[in-house]
C-alpha positions in Angstrom: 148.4 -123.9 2.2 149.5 -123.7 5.8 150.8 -127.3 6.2 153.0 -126.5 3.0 154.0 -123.1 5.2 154.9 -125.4 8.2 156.9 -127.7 6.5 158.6 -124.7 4.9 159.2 -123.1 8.2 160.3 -126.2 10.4 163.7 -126.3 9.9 163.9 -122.7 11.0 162.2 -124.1 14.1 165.0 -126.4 14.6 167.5 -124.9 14.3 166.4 -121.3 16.0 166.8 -119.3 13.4 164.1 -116.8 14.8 164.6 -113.9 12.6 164.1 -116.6 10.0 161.2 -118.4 12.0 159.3 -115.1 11.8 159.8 -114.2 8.5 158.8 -117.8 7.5 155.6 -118.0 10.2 153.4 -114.7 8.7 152.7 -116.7 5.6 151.1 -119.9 8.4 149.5 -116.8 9.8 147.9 -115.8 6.6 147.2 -119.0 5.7 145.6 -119.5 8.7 143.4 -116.3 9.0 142.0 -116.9 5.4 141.4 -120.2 6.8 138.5 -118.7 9.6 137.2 -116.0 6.9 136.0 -118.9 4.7 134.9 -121.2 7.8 133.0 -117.9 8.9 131.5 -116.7 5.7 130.2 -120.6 5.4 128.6 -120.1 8.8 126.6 -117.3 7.4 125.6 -119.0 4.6 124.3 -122.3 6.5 122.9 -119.8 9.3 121.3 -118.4 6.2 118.4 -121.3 6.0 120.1 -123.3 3.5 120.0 -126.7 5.1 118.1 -128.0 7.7 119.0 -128.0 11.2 120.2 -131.3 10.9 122.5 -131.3 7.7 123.7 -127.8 9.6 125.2 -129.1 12.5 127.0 -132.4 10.6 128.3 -129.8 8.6 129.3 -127.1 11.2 131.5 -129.7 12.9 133.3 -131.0 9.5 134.1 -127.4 9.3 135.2 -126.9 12.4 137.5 -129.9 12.4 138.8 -129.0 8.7 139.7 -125.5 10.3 141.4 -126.9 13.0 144.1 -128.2 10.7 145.7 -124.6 9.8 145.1 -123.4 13.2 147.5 -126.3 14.7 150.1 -125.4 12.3 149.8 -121.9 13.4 149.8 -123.1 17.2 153.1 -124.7 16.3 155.1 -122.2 14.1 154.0 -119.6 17.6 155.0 -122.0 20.1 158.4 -122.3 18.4 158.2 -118.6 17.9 157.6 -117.8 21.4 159.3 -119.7 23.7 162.5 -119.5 21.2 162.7 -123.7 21.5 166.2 -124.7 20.1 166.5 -128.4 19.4 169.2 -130.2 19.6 170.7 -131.0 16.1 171.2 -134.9 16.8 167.4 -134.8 17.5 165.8 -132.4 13.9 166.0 -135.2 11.6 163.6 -137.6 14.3 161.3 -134.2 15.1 161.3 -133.1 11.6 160.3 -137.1 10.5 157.4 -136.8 13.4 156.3 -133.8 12.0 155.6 -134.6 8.8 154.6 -138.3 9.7 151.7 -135.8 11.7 150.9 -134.0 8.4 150.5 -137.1 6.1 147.9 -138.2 9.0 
């Protein structure tokens, strides 16, 4: 899945290993875009008369927050991507811990 992707992908984030980041960030990409087809094709089917109105819209915004999770690991394996962020080395171990302290939540 795309937090699995992440993980896989921080340390290139670290360290700036950007040919490495963007080998490592189509996978979160993928992930992530498979991610919205199945949040869309459950749209249809809810927008289909399925549930009532009521039961659609609890639902609608469980999906959207469950999607949201493989979009923020895309957000962050692009904003490492694009600004080309190089962390210090004293400070990976503490980011890398924060990061995954994040995923567990």
């Amino acid at each position: 899945n795309s937090l699995n992707r992440l993980k896989e992908t921080f340390p290139a984030c670290l360290d700036g290993t950007h040919a490495a980041q963007n080998d490592l960030a189509n996978p979160v990409h993928e992930f992530e875009s498979a991610a919205d087809d199945m949040r869309r094709a459950i749209e249809l089917e809810l927008y289909s008369g399925k549930l009532l109105p009521q039961s659609r819209a609890d639902l609608l915004a469980l999906i959207e927050a469950i999607d949201s999770i493989p979009n923020t690991a895309e957000n962050i394996v692009d904003f490492f991507s694009i600004q080309k962020l190089r962390i210090d080395a004293a400070l990976h171990l503490d980011v890398e811990q924060l990061l995954l302290k994040g995923l567990e939540a």
